[in-house]
N, C-alpha and C positions, 0 to 999 in steps of 0.2 A: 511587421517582421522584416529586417535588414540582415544578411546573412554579408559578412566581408569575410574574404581570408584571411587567414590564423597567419597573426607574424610572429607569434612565438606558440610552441607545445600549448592547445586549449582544450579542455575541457569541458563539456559542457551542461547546461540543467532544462532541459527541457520542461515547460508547464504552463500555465495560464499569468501568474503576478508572480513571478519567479523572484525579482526583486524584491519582495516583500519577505523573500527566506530567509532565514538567519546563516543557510548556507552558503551565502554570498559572503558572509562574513568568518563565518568557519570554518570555510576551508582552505582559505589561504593560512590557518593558524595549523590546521590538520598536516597541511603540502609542506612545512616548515619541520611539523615534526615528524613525519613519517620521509623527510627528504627528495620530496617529491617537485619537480621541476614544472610547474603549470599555472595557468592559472582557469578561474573560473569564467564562464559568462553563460547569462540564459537566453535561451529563445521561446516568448511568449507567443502561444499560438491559441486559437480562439476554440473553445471546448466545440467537439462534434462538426472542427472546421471541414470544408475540402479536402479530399482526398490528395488534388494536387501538391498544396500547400504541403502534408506530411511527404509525398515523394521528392519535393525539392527539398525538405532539411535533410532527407537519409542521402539526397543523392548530392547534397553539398558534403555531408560527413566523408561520404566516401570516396571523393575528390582530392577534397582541402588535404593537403598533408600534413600540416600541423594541426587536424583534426584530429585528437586522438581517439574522442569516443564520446559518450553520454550517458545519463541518466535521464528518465521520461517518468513522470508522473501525468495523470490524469488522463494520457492521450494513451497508453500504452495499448489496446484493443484498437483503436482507432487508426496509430501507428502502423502494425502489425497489417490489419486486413489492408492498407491502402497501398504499403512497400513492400510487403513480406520478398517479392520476385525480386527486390532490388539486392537482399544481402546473400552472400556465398555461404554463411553458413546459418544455422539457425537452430541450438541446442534444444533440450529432449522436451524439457519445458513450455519452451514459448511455442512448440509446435502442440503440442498438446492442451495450453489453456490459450492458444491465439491471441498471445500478448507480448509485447516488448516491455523491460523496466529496465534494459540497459543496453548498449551499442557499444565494441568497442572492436579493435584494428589486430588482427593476429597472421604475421606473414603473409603482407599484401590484401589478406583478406577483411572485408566486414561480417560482423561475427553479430548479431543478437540472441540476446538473454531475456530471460522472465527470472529474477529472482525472488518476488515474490514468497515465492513456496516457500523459501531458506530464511530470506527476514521475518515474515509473521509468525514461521514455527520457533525462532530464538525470540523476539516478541512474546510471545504467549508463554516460552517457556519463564519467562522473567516475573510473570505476576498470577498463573492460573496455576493454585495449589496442585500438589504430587496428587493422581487417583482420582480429581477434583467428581469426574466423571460417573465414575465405580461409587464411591461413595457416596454421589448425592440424586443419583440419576436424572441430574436435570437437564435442561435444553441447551439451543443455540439460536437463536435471531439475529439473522444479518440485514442489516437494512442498505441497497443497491447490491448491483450483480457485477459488477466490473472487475476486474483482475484483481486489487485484495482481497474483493470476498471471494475469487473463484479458491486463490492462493488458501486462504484463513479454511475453508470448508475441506480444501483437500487434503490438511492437516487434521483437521479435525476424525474424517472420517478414515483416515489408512487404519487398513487389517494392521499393524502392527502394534494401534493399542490397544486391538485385544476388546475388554471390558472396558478400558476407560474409555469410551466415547458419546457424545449426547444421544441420549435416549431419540430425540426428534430434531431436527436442523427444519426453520422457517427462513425463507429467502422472499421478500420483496422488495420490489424495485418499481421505477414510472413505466418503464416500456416492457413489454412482450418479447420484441424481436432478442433482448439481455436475457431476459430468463431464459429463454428457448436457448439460445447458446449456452449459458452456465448449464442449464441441466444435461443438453448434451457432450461437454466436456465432463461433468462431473460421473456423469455413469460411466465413463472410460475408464473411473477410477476406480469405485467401489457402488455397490448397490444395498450396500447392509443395511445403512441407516437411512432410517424414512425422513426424505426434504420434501417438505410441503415449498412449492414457487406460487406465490401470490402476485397480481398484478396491483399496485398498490397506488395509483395517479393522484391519490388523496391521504393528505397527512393523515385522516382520522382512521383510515384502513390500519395504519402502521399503528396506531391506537389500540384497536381493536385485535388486532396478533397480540400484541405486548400483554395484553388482558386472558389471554389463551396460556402463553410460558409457565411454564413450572417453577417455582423457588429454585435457585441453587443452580441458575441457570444465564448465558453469555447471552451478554446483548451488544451489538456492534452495529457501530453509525459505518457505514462503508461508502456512503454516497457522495463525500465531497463537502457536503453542505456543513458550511463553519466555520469553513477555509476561506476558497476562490468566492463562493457566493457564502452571503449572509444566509442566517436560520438553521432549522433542524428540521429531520426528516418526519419528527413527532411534535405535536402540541404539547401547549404545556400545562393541560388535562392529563397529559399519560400518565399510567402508576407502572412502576417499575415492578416485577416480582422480588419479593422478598429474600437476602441471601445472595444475592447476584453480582455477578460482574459485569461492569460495563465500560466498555472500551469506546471510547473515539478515538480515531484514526487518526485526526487531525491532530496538529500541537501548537497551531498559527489560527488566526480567526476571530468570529467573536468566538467560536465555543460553547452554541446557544444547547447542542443537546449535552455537550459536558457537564455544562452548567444545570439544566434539567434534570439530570443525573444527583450531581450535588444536592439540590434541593431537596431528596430526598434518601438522600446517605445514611441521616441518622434514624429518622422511621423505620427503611426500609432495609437498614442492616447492609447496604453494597459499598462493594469496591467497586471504587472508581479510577479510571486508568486513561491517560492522555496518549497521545500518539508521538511520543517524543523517541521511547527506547526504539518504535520501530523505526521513527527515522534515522537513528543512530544505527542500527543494522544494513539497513535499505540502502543508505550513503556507502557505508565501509561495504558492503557485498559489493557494490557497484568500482569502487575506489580500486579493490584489490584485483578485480575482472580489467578494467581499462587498463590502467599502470603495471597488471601482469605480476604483482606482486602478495604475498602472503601477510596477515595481519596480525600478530600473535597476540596470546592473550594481554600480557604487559602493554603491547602497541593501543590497544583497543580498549585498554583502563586508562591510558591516556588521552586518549581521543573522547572518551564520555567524560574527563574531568574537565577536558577543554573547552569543551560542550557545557557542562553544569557551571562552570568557570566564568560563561560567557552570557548566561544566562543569568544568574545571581547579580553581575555585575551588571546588565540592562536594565534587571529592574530596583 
């Protein structure tokens, strides 16, 4: 990790293979049409690094003046516990699920965000049918415990919808010390719906849940694994429930539990869903926080066609 000062307005992407994003590539096309004066560059940092390592990139952000801000993938927990004391402000959010997913500069101040909560509930609104809930009373299995899935869970369960929410929420992860956090951020929110936290160090545990879920019921890779590291967080013995949605997070990778998914599409009657819409939300929430500007609808049908534009034409 090399940190120089910013000789022009930069922005930046915080993650592990950041150069391997397409958003290297798309968002000097996004800056062009939203008018936006920046450019992009990542800073890859070693998953579960050092504590110090995260307080010198927040305490480089907050210097650099042509620092304008960030977006943080995969370190956002990590982020947070290690600089939380570094930034002046810190919205309602990231104090409540102890995560960063974007950094940006508001009259002299550094400002951290969690937007998670805002991308995965437009995400989910885009592919998990009106009532899905109500109507079929089936589950949800999140596979890791890190800030999408704290994000993805506390949509799922707010009082506000009522009857539509999973009958039962399954959360496993490798480590202890992650669940013990998500379950105590998560009761801060609601306590209605029963999450079973599994401690799950072996692919074949995440098997054996999967085997438990009800038809008509979310299944979500939240762990990473697909992306930065190769695999899936299940074997590919798993059987998916019948009628189900299954999301990966990812949209980069091999894609080993997507793919797993696919495999049994047509058997098993699921939708299958990639992690692309949310990263079109995830970017624009973060875009429109930095640069301080508003994204309209028009704005934001042009940015996914730029996106689908750019993807068609890769492959």
């Amino acid at each position: 990790m090399k940190l120089e000062k910013a000789t022009t307005p930069t922005f930046y992407f915080i993650g592990v293979t950041t150069a391997q994003s397409s958003i290297m590539k798309l968002f000097p096309l996004w800056a062009k049409e939203l008018n936006i004066d920046a450019v992009i560059k990542g800073i890859d940092i070693n998953i579960h690094e050092d504590p110090s390592v995260y307080r010198e990139v927040v305490q480089f952000l907050k210097d650099d003046e042509l620092s304008l801000g960030a977006l943080v993938t995969t370190h956002k927990i990590d982020l947070y516990q290690a600089a939380k004391d570094l930034f002046d402000e810190l919205d309602p959010y990231a104090r409540l699920f102890g995560e960063l997913s974007c950094i940006s500069k508001k009259d002299g101040k550094l400002v951290g965000h969690a937007k998670d909560h805002i991308s995965s509930h437009l995400a989910m609104q885009a592919f998990i049918p009106t009532n899905f809930w109500e109507q079929h009373g089936g589950e949800a299995f999140l596979m890791g415990a890190g800030g999408s899935s704290i994000a993805i869970t506390s949509n799922l369960i707010e009082s506000a919808n009522k009857n539509n929410r999973p009958s039962k929420i399954y959360v496993a992860n490798r480590s202890q010390p992650r669940l013990d956090s998500m379950r105590s951020i998560i009761n801060e929110i609601s306590t209605d719906v029963e999450i079973e936290y599994v401690l799950a160090d072996d692919m074949i545990i995440n098997d054996e849940i999967l085997t438990r879920v009800k038809p008509y019921s979310l299944i979500v890779n939240a762990t990473g694994l697909g992306k930065d590291r190769p695999g899936s967080p299940l074997t590919n013995n798993c059987s998916y429930p019948e009628n189900s949605l299954v999301w990966e997070l990812n949209y980069r990778g091999d894609l080993l539990f997507m793919h797993q998914a696919l495999n049994q599409k047509e058997s098993k009657n699921l939708h299958v869903e990639d992690g692309w819409v949310y990263f079109i939300h995830g970017w624009t929430q973060v875009i429109s926080e930095v640069f301080h500007m508003e994204i309209n609808q028009k704005e934001l049908s042009k940015v996914e066609q730029i996106a689908s534009d750019y993807v068609t034409n890769k492959s």
